[in-house]
PATORDREN-112861 format. One line per 3 residues: number of its first residue (from 1); their letters; for each residue x, y, z of N, C-alpha, C, O. Coordinates in nm, 2 decimals, padded with zeros to 4 digits. Example, Ala and Ser with C-alpha at 12.3 -4.5 7.8 and 13.67 -1.06 7.14 Angstrom:
// residues 2
1) AS) 01.32/-00.57/00.78/01.23/-00.45/00.78/01.32/-00.33/00.78/01.42/-00.33/00.85; 01.28/-00.22/00.71/01.37/-00.11/00.71/01.29/00.00/00.79/01.34/00.11/00.80
***
This chain:
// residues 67
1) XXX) 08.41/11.23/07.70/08.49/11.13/07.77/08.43/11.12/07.91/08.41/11.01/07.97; 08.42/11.26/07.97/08.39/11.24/08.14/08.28/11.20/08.11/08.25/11.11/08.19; 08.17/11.22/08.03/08.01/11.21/08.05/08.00/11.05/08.03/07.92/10.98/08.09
4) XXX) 08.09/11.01/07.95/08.06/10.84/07.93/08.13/10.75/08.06/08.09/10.64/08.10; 08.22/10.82/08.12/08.25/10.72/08.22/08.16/10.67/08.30/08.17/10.55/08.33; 08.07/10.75/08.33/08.00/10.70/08.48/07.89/10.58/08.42/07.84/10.49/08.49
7) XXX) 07.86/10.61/08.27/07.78/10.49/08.26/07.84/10.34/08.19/07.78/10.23/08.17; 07.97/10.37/08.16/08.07/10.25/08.12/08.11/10.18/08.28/08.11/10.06/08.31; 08.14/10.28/08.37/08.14/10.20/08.54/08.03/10.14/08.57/08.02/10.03/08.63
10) XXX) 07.91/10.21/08.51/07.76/10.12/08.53/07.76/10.02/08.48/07.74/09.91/08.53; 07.77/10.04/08.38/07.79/09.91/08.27/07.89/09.76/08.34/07.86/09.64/08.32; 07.97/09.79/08.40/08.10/09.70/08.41/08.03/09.63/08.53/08.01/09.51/08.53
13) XXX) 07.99/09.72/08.63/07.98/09.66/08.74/07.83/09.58/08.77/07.81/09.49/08.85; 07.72/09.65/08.66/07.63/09.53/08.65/07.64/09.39/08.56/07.56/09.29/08.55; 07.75/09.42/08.48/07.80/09.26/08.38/07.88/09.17/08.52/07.89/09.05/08.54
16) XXX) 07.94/09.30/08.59/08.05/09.20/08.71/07.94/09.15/08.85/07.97/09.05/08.92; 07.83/09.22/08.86/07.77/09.18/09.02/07.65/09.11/09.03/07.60/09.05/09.13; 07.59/09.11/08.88/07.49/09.06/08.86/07.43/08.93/08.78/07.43/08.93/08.66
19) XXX) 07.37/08.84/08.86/07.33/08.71/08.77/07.24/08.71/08.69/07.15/08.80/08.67; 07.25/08.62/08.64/07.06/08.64/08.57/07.04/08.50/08.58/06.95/08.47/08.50; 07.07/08.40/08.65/06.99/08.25/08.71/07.05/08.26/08.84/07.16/08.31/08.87
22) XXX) 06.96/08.18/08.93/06.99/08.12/09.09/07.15/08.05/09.06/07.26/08.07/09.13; 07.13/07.98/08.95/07.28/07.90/08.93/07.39/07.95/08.91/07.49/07.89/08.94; 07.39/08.08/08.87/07.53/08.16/08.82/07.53/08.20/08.94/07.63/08.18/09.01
25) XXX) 07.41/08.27/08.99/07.48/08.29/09.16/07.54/08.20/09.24/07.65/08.22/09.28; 07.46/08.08/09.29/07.50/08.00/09.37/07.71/07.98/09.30/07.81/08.00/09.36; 07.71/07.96/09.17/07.85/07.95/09.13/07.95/08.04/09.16/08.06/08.00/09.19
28) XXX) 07.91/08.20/09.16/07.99/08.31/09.20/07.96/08.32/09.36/08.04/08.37/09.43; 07.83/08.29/09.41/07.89/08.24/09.57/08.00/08.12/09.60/08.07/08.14/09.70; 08.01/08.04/09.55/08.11/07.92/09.53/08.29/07.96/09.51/08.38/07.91/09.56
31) XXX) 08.27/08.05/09.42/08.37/08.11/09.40/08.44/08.19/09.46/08.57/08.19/09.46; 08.38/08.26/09.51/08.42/08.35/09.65/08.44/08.31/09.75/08.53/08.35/09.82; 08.36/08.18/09.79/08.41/08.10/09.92/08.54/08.04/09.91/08.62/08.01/09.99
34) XXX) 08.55/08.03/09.79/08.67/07.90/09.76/08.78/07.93/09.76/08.88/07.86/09.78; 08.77/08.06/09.72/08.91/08.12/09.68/08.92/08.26/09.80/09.04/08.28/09.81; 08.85/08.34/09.87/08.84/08.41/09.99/08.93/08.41/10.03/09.01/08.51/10.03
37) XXX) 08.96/08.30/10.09/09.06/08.26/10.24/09.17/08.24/10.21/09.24/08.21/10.31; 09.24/08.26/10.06/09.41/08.29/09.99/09.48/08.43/10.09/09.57/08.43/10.16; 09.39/08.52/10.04/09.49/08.64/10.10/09.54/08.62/10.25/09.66/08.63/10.28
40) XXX) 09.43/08.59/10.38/09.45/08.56/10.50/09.55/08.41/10.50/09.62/08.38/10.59; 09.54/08.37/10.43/09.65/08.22/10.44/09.75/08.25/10.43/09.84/08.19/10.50; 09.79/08.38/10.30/09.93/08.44/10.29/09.99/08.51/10.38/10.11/08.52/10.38
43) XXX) 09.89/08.59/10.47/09.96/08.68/10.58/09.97/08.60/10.70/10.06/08.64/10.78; 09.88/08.49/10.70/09.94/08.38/10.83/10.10/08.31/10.80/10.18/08.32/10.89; 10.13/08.26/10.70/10.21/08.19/10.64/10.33/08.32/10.66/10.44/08.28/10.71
46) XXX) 10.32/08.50/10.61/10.40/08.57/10.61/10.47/08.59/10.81/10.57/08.60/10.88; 10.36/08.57/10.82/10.35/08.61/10.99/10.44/08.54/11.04/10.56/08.58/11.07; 10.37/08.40/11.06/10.44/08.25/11.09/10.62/08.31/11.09/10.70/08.33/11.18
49) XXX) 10.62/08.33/10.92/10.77/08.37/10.88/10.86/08.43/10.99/10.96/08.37/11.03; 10.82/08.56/11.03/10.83/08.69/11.04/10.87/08.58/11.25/10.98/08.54/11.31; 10.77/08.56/11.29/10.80/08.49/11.39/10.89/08.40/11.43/10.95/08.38/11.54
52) XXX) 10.91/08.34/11.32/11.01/08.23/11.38/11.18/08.30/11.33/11.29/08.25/11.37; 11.16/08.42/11.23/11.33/08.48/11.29/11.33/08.54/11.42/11.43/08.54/11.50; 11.18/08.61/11.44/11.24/08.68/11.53/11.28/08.60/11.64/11.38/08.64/11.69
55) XXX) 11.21/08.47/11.69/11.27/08.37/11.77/11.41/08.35/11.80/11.47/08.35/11.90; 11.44/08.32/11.68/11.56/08.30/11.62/11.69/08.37/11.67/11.80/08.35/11.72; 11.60/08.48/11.63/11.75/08.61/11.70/11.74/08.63/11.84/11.85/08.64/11.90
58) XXX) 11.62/08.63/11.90/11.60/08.65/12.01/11.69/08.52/12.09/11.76/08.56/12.18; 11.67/08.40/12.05/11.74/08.30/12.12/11.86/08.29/12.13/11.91/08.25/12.23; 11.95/08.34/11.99/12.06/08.37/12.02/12.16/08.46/12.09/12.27/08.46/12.14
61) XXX) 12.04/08.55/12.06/12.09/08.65/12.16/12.12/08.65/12.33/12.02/08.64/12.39; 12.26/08.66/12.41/12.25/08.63/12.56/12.10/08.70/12.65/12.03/08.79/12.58; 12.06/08.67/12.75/11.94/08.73/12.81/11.80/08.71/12.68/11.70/08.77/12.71
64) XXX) 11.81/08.65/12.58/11.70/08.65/12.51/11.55/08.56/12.55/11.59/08.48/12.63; 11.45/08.55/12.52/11.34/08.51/12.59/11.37/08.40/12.62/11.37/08.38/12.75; 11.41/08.29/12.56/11.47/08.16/12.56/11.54/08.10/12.65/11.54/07.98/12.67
67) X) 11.61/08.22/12.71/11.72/08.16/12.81/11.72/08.14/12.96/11.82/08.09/13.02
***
């Protein structure tokens, strides 16, 4: 079992990293661009969130930044 792993990880990650035309790459460069920029969209969008309570409380609160 341990002796087959390291060459079943070999295995996986040259079916996963490697093309065999200019075109499957240019596609899996395509793909990565396209979809990349989800996770940072989600932590802007989380942030954004996170910001406008804290505003929120802050303004209600007497002496808060707002006032």
């Amino acid at each position: 079992m341990t002796a087959q792993l390291p060459a079943r990880v070999r295995a996986w990650f040259a079916d996963t990293f490697y093309c065999e035309t200019p075109d499957q790459a240019a596609d899996a460069m395509a793909d990565a661009t396209r979809w990349g920029w989800l996770p940072a969209l989600s932590g802007v969008a989380v942030g954004a969130g996170h910001a406008r309570e804290q505003y929120e409380k802050s303004a209600a609160e007497p002496g808060g930044m707002s006032a």
